[in-house]
C-alpha positions in Angstrom: 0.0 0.0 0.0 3.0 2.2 0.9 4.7 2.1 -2.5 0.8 2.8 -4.7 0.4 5.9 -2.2 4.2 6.4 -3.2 3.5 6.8 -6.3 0.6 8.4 -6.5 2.4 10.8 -4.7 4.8 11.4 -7.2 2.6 11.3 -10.3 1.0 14.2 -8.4 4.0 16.8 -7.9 4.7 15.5 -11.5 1.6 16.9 -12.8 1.4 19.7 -10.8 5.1 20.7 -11.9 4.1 20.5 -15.7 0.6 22.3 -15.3 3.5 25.0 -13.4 5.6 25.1 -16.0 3.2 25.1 -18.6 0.9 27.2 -17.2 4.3 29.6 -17.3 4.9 29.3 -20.9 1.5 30.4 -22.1 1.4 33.3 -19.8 4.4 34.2 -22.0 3.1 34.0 -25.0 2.2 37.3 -26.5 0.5 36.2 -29.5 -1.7 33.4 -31.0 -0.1 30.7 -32.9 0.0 31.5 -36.0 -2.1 29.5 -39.1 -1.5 30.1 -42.1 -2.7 27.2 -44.4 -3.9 29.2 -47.4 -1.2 31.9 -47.5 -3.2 35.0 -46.3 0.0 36.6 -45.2 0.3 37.1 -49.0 -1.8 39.8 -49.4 -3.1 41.1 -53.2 -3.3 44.7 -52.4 0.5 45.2 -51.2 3.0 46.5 -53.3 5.0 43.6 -55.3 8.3 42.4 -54.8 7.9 43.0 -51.3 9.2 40.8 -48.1 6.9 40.0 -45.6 7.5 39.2 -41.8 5.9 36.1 -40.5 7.7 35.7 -37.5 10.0 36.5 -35.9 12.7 39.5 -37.3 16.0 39.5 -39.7 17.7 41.8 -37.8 17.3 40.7 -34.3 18.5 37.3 -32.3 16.3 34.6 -32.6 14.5 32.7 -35.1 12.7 34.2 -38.1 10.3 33.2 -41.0 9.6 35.9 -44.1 7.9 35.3 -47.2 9.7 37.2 -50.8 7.6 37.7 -53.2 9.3 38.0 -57.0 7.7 39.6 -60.0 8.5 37.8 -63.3 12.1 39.1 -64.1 12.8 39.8 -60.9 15.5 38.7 -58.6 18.9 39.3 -56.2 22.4 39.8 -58.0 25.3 37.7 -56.3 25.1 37.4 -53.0 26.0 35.5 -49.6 24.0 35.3 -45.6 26.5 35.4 -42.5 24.1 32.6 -41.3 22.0 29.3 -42.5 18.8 29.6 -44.2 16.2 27.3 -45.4 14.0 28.1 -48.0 10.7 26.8 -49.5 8.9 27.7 -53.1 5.7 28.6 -52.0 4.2 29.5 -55.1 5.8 29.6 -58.9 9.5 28.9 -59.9 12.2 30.0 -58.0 15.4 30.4 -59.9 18.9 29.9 -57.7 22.3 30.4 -59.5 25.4 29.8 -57.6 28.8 31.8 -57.3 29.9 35.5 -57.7 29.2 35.8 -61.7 25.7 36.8 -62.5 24.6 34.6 -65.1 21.0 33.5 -65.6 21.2 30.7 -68.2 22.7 28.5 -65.4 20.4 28.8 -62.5 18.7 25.8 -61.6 14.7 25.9 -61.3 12.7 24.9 -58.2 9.1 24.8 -58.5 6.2 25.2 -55.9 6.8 23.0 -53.1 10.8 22.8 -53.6 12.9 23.4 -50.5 16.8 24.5 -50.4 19.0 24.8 -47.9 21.5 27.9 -48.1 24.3 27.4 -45.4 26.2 30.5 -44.2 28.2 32.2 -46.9 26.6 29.9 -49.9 27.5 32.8 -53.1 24.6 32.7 -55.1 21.7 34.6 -56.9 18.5 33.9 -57.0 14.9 35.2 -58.1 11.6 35.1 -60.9 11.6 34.5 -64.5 8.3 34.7 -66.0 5.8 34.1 -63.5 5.3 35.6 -59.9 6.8 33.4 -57.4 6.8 33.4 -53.2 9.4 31.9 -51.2 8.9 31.5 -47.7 12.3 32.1 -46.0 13.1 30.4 -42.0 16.5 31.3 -40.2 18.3 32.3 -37.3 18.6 36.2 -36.7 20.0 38.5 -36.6 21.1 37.8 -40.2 23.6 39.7 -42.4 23.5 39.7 -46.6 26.9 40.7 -48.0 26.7 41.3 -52.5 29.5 39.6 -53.9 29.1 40.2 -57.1 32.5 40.2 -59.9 32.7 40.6 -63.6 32.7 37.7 -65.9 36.3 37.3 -67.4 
């Protein structure tokens, strides 16, 4: 009888240290989660080309989430991120070309639903060709771009 009242003991500082803790965490929280399922975030009546905050901020510690939008033709020249970054094609074709030379016939197509992984100070380029195109964008801040662009010889 001694070790069921035992336990029942400890399952019950147990329980009432998690409802603590969680308890804690949710009075932290200073927002609802966030759902997104059918891209609202993406709103029509904002300027194009744009970057959007989901979560979270580029510039300051911690980790981030942004959405790029890309109009057809448009995109970054040669470029490199002082920190890991993983992104997914949301919508269209995303175009990535690698290294310090601009050059568009070799970048490599990834279409809605593609994901690539950009580790720190990957030199590369990236953007639309002829259709718009959102990239949703998760990292570590705060987060530094560096252009790294050279002629071709």
């Amino acid at each position: 009888m001694r070790t069921l009242t035992s336990r029942i003991t400890v399952t019950a500082v147990v329980v009432a240290v998690m409802q603590s803790i969680v308890g804690g965490q949710r009075g932290a929280v200073q927002a609802p989660p966030l759902v997104d399922a059918e891209h609202k975030i993406m709103q029509a009546d904002v300027a194009p080309s744009t970057t959007f905050r989901v979560l979270g901020d580029q510039a300051s510690p911690g980790m981030y989430v942004v959405r790029n939008h890309f109009n057809p033709g448009q995109g970054s020249r040669p470029h490199y991120h002082d920190q890991d970054r993983y992104i997914t094609v949301l919508k269209g074709t995303w175009w990535v070309g690698a290294g310090d030379v601009y050059d568009p016939e070799k970048m490599t197509p990834i279409k809605a639903g593609g994901f690539m992984f950009h580790p720190a100070g990957f030199h590369h380029y990236d953007g639309a060709k002829d259709e718009d195109t959102v990239v949703q964008i998760v990292g570590m801040g705060p987060v530094k771009t560096v252009q790294t662009e050279a002629k071709a010889r």
